[in-house]
C-alpha positions as a Markdown table, in Angstrom:
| # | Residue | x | y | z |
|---|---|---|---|---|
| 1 | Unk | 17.4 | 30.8 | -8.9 |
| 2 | Unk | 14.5 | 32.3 | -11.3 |
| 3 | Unk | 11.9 | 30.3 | -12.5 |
| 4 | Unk | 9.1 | 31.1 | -15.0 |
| 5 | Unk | 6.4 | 28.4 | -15.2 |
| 6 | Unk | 4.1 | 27.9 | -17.9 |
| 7 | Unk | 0.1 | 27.8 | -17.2 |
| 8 | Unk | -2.1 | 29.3 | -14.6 |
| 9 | Unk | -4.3 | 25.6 | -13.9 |
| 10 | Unk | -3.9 | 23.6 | -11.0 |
| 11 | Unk | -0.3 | 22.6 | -11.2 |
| 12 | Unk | 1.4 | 25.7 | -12.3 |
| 13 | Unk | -0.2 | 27.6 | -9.8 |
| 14 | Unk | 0.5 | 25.0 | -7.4 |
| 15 | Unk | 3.9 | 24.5 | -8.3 |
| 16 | Unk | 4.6 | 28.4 | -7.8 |
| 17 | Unk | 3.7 | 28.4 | -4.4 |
| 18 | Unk | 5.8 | 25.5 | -3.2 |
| 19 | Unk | 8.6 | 27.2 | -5.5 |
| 20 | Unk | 8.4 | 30.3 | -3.7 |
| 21 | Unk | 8.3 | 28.6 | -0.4 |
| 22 | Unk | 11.7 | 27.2 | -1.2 |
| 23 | Unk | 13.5 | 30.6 | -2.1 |
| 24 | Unk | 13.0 | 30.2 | -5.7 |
| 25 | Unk | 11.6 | 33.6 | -7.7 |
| 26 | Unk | 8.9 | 32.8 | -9.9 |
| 27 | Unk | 7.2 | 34.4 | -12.4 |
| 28 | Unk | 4.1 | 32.8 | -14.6 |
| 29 | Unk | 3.0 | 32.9 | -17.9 |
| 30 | Unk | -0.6 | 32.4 | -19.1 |
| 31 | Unk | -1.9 | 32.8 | -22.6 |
| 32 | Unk | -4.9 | 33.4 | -21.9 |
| 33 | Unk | -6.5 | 37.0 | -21.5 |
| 34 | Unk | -7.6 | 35.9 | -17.5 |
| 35 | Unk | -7.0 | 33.7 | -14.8 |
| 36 | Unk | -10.0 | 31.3 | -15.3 |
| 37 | Unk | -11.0 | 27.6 | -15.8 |
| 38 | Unk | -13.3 | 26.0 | -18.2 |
| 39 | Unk | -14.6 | 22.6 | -16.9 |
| 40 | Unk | -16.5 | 21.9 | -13.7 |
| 41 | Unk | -15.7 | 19.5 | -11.0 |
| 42 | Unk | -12.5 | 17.9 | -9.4 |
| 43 | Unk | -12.4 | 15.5 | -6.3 |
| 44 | Unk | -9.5 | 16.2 | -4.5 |
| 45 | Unk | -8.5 | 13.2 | -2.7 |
| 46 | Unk | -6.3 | 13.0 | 0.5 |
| 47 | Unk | -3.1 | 13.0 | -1.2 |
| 48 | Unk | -3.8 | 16.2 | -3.5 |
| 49 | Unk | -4.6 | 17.3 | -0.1 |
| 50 | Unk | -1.9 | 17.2 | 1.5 |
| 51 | Unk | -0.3 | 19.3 | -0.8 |
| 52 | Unk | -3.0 | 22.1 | -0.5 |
| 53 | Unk | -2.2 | 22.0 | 3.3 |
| 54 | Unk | 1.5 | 22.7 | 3.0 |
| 55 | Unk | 1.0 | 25.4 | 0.7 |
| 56 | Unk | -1.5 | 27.2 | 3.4 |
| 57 | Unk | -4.8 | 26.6 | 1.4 |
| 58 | Unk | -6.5 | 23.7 | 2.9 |
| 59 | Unk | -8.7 | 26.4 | 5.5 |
| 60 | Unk | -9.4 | 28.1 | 2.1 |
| 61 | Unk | -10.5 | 25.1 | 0.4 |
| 62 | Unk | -13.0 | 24.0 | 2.8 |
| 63 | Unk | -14.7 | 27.4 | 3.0 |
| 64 | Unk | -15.9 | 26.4 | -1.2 |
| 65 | Unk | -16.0 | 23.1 | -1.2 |
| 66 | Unk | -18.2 | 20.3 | -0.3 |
| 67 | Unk | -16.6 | 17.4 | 1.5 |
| 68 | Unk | -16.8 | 14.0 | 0.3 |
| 69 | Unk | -19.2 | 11.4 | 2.9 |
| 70 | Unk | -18.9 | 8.6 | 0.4 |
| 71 | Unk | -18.7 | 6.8 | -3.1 |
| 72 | Unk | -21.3 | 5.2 | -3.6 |
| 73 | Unk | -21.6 | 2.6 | -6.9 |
| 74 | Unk | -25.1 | 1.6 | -8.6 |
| 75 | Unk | -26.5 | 0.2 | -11.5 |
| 76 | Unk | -27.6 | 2.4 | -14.5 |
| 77 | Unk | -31.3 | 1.3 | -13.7 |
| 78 | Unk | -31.7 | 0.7 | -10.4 |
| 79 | Unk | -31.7 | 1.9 | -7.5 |
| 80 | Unk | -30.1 | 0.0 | -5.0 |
| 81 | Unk | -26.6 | 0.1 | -4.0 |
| 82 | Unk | -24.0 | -1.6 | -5.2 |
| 83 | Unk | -21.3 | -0.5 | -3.2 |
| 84 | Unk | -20.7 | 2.4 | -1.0 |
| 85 | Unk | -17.4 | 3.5 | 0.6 |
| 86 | Unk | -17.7 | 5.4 | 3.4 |
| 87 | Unk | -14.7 | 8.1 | 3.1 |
| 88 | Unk | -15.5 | 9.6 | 6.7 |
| 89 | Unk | -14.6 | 6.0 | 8.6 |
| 90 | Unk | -11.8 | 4.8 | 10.3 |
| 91 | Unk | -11.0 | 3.1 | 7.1 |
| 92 | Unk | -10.7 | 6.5 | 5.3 |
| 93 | Unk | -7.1 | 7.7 | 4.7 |
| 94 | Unk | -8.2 | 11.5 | 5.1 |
| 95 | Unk | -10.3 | 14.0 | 3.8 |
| 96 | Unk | -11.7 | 14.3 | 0.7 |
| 97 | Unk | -13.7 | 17.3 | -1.1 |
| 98 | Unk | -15.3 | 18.4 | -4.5 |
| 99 | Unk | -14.4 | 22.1 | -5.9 |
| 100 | Unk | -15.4 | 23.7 | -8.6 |
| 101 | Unk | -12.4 | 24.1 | -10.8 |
| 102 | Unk | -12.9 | 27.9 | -10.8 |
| 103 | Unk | -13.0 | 28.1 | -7.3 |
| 104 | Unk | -10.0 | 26.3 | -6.8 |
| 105 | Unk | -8.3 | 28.3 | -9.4 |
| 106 | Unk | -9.0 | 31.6 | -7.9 |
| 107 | Unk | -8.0 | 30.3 | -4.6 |
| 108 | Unk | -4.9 | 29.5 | -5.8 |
| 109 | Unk | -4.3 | 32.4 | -7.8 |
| 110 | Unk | -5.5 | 35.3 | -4.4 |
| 111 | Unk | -2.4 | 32.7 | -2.8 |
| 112 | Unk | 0.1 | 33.4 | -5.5 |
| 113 | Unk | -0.3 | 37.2 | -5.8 |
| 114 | Unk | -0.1 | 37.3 | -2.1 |
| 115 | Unk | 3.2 | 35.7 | -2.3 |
| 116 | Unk | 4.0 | 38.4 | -4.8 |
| 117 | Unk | 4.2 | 36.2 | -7.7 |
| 118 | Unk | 3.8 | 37.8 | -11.3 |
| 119 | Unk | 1.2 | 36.1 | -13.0 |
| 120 | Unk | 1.6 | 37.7 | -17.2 |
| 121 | Unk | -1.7 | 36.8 | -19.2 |
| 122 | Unk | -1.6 | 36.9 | -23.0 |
| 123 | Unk | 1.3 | 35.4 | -23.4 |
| 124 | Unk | 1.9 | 32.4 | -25.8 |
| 125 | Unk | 4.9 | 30.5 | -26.2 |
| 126 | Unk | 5.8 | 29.4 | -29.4 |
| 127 | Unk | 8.8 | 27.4 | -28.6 |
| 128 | Unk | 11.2 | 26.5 | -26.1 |
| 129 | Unk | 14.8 | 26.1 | -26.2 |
| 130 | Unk | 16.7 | 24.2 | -23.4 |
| 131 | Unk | 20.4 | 24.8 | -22.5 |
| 132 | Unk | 22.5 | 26.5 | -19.8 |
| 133 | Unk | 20.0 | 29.4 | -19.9 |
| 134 | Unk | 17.4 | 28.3 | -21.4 |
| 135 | Unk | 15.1 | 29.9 | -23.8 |
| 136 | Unk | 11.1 | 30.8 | -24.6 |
| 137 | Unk | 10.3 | 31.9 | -27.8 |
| 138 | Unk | 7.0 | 33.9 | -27.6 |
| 139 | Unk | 4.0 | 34.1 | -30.4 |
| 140 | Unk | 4.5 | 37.8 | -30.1 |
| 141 | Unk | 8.5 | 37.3 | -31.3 |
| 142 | Unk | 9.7 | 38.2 | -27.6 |
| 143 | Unk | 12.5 | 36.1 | -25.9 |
| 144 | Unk | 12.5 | 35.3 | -22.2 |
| 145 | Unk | 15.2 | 33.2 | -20.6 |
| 146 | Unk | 15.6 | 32.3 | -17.0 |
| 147 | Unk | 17.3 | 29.2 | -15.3 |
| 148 | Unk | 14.6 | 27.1 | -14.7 |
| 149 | Unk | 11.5 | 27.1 | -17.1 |
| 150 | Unk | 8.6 | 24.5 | -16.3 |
| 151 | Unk | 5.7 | 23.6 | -18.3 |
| 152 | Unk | 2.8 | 23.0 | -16.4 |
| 153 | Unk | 0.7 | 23.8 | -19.8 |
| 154 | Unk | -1.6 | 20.7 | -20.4 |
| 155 | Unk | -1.9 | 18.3 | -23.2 |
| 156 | Unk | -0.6 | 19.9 | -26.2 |
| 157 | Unk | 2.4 | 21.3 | -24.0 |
| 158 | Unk | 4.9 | 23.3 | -26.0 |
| 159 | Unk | 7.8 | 22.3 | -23.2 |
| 160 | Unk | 7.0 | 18.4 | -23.5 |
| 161 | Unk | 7.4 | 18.8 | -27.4 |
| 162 | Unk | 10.9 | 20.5 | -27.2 |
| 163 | Unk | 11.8 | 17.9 | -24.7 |
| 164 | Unk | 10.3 | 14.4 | -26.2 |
| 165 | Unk | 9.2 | 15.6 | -30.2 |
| 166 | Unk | 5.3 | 14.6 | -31.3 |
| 167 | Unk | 3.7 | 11.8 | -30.0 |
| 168 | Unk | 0.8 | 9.9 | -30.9 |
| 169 | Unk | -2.2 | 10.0 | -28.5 |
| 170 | Unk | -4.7 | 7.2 | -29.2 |
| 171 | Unk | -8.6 | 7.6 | -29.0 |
| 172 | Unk | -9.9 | 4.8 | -26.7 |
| 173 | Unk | -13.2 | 4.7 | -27.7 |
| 174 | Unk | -15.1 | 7.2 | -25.6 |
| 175 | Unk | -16.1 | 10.5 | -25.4 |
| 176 | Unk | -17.4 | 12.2 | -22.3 |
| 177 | Unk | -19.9 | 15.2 | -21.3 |
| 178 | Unk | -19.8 | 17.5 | -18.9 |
| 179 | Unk | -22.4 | 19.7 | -17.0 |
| 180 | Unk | -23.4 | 21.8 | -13.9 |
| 181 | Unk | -27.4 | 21.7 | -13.1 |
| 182 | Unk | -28.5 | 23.8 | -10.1 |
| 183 | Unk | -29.2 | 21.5 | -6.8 |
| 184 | Unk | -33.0 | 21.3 | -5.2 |
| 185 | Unk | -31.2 | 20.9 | -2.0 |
| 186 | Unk | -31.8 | 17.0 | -1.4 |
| 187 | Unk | -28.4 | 15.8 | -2.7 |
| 188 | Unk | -25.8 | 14.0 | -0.5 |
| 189 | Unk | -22.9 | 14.9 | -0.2 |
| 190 | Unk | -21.6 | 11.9 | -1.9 |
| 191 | Unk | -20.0 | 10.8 | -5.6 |
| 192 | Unk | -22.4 | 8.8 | -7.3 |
| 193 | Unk | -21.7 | 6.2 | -10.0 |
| 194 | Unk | -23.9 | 5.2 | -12.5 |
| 195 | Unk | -22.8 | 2.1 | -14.3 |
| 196 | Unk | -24.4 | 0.9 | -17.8 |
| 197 | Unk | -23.1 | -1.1 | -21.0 |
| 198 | Unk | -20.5 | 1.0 | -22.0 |
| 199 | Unk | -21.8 | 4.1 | -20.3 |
| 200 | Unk | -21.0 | 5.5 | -17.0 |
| 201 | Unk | -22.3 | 9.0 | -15.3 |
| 202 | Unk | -20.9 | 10.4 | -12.2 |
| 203 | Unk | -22.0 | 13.0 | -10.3 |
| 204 | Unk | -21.9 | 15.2 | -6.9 |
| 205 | Unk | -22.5 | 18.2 | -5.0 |
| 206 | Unk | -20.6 | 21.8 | -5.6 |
| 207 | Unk | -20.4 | 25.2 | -4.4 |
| 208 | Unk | -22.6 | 24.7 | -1.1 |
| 209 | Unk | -24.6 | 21.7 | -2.8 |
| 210 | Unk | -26.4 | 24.3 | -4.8 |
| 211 | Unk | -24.8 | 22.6 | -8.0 |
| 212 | Unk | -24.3 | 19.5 | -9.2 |
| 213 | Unk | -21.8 | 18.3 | -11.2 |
| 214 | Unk | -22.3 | 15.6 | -14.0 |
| 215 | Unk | -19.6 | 13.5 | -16.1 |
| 216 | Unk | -21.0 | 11.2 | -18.3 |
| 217 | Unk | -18.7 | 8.5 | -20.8 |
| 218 | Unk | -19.9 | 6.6 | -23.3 |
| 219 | Unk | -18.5 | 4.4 | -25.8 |
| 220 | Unk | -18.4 | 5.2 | -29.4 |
| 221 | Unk | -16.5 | 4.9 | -32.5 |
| 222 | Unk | -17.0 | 8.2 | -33.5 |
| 223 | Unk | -14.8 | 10.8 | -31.5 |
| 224 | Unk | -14.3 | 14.6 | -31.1 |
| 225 | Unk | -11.1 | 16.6 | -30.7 |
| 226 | Unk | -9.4 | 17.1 | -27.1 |
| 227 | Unk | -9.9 | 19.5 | -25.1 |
| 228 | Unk | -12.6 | 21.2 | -23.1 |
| 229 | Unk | -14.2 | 23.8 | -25.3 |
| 230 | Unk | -16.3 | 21.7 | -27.4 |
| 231 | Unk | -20.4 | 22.4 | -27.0 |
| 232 | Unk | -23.0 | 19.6 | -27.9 |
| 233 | Unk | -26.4 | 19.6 | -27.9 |
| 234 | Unk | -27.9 | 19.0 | -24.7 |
| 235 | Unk | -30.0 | 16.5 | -26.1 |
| 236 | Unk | -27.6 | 14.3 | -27.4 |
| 237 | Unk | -26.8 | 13.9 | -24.0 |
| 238 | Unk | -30.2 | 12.4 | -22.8 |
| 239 | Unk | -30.3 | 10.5 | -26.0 |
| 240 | Unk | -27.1 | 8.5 | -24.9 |
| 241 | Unk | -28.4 | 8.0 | -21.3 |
| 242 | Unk | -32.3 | 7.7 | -21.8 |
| 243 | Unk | -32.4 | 4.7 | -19.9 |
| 244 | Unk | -30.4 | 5.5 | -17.2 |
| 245 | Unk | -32.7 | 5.9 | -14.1 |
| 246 | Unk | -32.5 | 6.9 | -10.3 |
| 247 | Unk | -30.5 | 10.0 | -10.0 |
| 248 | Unk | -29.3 | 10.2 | -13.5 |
| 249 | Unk | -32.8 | 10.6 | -15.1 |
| 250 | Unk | -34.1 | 13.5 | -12.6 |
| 251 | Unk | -30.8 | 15.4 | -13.3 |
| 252 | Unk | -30.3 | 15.2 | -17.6 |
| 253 | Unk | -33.9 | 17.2 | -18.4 |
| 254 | Unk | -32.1 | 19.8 | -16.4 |
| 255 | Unk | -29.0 | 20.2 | -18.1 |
| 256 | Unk | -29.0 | 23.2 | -20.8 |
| 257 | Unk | -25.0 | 23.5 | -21.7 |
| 258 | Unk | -23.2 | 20.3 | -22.3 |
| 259 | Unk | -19.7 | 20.0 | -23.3 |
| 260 | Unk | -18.4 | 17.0 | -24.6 |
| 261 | Unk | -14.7 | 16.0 | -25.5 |
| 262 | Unk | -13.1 | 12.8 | -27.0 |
| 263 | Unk | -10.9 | 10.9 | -24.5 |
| 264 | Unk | -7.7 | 10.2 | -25.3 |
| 265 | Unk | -4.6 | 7.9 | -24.2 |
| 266 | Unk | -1.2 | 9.9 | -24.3 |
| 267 | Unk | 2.1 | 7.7 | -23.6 |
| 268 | Unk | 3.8 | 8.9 | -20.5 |
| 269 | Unk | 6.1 | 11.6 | -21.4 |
| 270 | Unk | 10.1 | 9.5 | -21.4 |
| 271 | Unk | 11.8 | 12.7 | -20.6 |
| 272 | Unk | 10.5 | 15.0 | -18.2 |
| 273 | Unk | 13.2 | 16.9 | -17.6 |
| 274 | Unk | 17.0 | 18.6 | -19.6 |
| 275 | Unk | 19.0 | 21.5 | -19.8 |
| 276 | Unk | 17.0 | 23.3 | -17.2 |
| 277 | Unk | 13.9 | 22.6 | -18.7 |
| 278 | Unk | 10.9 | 20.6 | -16.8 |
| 279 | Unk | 7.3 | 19.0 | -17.2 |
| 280 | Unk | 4.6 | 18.5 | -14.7 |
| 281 | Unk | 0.8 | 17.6 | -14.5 |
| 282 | Unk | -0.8 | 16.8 | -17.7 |
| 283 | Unk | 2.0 | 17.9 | -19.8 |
| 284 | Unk | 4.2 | 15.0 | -18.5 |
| 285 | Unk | 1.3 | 12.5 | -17.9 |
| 286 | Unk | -2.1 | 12.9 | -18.8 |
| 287 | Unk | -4.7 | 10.4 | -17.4 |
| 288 | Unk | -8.0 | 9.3 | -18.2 |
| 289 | Unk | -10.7 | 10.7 | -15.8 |
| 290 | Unk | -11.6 | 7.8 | -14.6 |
| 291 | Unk | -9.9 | 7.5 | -10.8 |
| 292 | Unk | -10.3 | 11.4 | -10.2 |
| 293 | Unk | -6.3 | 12.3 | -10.1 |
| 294 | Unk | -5.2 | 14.7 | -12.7 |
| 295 | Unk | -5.2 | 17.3 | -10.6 |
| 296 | Unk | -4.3 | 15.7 | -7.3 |
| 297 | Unk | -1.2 | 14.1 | -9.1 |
| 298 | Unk | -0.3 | 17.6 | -10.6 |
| 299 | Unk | -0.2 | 18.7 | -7.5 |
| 300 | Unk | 1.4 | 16.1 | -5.7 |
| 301 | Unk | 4.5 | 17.4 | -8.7 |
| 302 | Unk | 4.3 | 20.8 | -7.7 |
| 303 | Unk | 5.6 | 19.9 | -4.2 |
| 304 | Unk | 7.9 | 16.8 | -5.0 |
| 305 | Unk | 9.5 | 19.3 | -8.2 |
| 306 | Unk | 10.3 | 22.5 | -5.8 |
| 307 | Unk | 11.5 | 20.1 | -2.4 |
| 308 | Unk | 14.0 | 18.5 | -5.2 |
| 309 | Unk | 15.0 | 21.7 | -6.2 |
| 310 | Unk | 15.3 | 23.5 | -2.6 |
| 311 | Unk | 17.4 | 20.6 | -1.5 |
| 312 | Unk | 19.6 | 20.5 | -4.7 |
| 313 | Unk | 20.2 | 24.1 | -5.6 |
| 314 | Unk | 24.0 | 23.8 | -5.8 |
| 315 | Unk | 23.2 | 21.1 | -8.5 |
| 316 | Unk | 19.9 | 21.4 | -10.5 |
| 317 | Unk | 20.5 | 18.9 | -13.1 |
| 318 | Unk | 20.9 | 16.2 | -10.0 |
| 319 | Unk | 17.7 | 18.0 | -8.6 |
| 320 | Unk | 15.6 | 17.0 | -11.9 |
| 321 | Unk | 16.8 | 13.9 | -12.1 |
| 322 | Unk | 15.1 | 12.9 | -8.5 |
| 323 | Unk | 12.1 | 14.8 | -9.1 |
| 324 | Unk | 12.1 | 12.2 | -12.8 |
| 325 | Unk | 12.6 | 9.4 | -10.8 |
| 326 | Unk | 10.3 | 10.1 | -7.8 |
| 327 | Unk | 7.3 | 11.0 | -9.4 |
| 328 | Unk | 7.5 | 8.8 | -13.1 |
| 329 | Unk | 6.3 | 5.4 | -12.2 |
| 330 | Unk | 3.9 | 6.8 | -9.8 |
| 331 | Unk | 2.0 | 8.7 | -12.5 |
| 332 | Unk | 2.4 | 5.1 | -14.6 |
| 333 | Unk | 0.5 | 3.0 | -11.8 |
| 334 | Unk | -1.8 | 5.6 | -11.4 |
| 335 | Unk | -2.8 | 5.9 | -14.8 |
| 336 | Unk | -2.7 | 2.4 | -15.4 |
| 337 | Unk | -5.5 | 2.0 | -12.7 |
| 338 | Unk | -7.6 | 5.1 | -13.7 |
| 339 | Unk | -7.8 | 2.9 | -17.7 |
| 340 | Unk | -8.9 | -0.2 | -15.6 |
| 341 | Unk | -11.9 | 1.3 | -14.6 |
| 342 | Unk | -13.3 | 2.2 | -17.7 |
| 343 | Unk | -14.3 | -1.2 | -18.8 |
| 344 | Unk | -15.4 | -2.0 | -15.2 |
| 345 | Unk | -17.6 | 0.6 | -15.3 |
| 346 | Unk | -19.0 | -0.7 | -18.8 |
| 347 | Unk | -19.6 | -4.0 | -19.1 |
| 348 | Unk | -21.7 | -4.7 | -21.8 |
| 349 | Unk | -23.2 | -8.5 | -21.1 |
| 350 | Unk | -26.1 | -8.4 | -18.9 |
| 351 | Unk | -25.2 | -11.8 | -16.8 |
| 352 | Unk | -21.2 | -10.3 | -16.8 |
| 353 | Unk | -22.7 | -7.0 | -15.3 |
| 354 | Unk | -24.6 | -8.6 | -12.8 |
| 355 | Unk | -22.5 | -11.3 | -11.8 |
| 356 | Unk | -19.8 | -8.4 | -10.9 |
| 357 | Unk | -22.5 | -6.4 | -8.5 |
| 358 | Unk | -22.9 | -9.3 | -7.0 |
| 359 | Unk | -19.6 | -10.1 | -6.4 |
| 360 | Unk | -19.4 | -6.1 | -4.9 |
| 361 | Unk | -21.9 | -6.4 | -2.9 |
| 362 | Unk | -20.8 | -9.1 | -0.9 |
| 363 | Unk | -17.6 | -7.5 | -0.7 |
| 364 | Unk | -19.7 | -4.2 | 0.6 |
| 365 | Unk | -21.6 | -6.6 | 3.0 |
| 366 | Unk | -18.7 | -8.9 | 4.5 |
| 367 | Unk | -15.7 | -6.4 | 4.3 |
| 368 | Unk | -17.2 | -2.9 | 4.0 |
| 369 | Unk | -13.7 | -1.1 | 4.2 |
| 370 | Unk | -11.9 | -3.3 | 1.7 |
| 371 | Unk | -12.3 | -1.7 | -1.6 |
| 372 | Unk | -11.3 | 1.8 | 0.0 |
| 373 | Unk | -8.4 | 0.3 | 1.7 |
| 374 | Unk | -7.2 | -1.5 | -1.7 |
| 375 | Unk | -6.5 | 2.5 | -2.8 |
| 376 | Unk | -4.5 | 3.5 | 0.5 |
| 377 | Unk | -1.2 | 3.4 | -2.2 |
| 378 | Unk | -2.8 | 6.4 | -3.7 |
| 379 | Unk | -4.8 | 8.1 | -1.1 |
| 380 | Unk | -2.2 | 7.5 | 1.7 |
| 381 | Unk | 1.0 | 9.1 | -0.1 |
| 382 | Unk | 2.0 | 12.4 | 1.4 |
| 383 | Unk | 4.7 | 13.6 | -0.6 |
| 384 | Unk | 5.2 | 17.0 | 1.6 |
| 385 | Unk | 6.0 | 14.9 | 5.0 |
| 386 | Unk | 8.9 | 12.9 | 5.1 |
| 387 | Unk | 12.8 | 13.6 | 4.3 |
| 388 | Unk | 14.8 | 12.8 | 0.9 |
| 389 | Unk | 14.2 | 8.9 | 1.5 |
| 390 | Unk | 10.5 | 9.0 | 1.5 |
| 391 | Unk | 10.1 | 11.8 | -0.6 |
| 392 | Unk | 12.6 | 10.5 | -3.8 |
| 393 | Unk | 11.1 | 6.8 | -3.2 |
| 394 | Unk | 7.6 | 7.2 | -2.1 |
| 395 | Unk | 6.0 | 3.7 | -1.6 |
């Protein structure tokens, strides 16, 4: 079986490496002129994990990350805790670490081309045809065909177009920032959030703990275009959190390049897979960033997608149809939880807001382990270690 997958991120990369593990040739296609990644941050939580373990990377990932002690929740203008979740307890369901997208890139990339993987930049696909062979129509007027053809290429996918038509992404009302400001040494290493009415900021350590990584969401009715290219003025950054305090207020006079991007709800993709033709990651199920598991779920495809396929060679169409049904409504509850927590993180009324922190702190101080524990559905799911039952039906 030949494969050629489209996009170098997380999930293609990812997806490569569990193909070629199971005997299937891959090649990739990037349309951009290097591997690289724009962005900052990503948590990678136990179950993204485990897939970075099976594919021989999890040694390499803790040599450039920074691993995870804790979350810990405050308000916007104090500086007490709220809540902290210790995720280095008996309570924790594993490790979990923060990587600079870059970083993790690269790694992934020095894994691929050791595998002997072809990784082709500057190459755009146009469209995509499925069928018994099916088909990639490049921007360059090329045609490349193979027998399995995956689109791991983000939100305005060309594969999850030829398989599902347009769809209409809705703006929800928020935009968010990102930036990297260099570390003075002094920060845990722990994810901090900062909650206001209708603002949150998160942030933690990268790269050593000589960066820090900031996310900042706030609501709005005005909105930008997707994506991650988008510069704003730093300023209009502080503007929007000038009365945010604590950690949030020694970190924004530092930042100098912002990038800010509209957030956007897109449906879950109905079909992710015909004719030989798949979707993974963000082109089959985008989420909001607000539970930290785009990447960790586009990973957790990349293994479920080339297990299906090693086990059902003799019948691929059978093989997509598993990898469809173990991996759809996992993505749903998973993004239904990740738009929960925006307006938890934003309440607006003053006596609403406080009446909440109160209610999590006493959960902090009488059950400690109890909100991490209420996540061990996501956290706890290893998709690379059990046979066909736990691996097409994952709990």
């Amino acid at each position: 079986m030949k494969a050629i997958v489209i996009g170098a991120g997380v999930g293609g990369l990812a997806a490569a490496l569990a193909l070629k593990a199971h005997g299937v040739a891959v090649q990739i296609l990037e349309q951009a002129p290097e591997i690289r990644e724009v962005g900052a941050g990503l948590q990678i939580s136990p179950n993204g994990l485990a897939v970075l373990r099976a594919l021989g990377v999890e040694a390499g990932l803790a040599r450039i990350a920074v691993r995870g002690q804790a979350t810990v929740l405050r308000d916007y203008r104090r500086t007490a805790e709220v809540l902290r979740m210790d995720l280095t307890g008996a309570a924790s369901p594993g490790r979990f670490y923060y990587v600079h997208r870059a970083d993790l890139i690269d790694l992934l990339a020095r894994a691929v081309r050791a595998e002997g993987v072809q990784i082709s930049l500057l190459q755009e696909v146009a469209k995509v045809t499925p069928g018994t062979s099916p088909r990639l129509h490049m921007a360059n007027g090329a045609d490349m065909t193979a027998d399995l053809i995956i689109g791991a290429d983000g939100l305005h996918s060309a594969v999850r177009h030829a398989l599902n038509g347009e769809d209409a992404p809705v703006f929800t009302g928020q935009v968010a920032w990102r930036a990297l400001v260099p570390s003075d040494g002094s920060w845990p290493d722990e994810a901090h959030v900062q909650m206001g009415p209708g603002r949150h900021m998160v942030t933690y350590p990268l790269r050593g703990g000589q960066l820090i990584n900031i996310v900042a969401v706030q609501e709005r009715r005005a909105w930008v275009a997707e994506g991650w290219s988008h510069q704003d003025d730093p300023d209009n950054l502080r503007a929007a959190f000038a009365d945010f305090g604590g950690r949030a207020a020694k970190l924004l006079p530092q930042v100098t390049d912002a990038g800010l991007w509209g957030l956007f709800r897109h449906p879950v993709a109905k079909v992710w897979q015909r004719d030989n033709v798949a979707l993974m990651g963000d082109a089959a199920h985008p989420t909001l960033p607000f539970l930290a598991q785009g990447a960790n779920l586009a990973l957790e495809d990349a293994w479920v997608l080339a297990a299906c396929l090693g086990s059902g060679r003799d019948d691929p169409a059978a093989a997509l149809a598993r990898y469809q049904n173990a991996r759809r409504d996992r993505a749903v509850r998973v993004i239904e939880a990740a738009n929960g927590n925006a307006w938890k993180f934003h309440l607006q009324s003053p006596l609403l807001r406080n009446a909440a922190q109160l209610g999590l702190r006493l959960v902090d101080r009488v059950a400690p382990d109890r909100m991490l524990r209420g996540f061990d559905w996501l956290y706890r799911l290893d998709v690379t270690a059990g046979g066909p039952r736990e691996l097409y039906h994952p709990p």
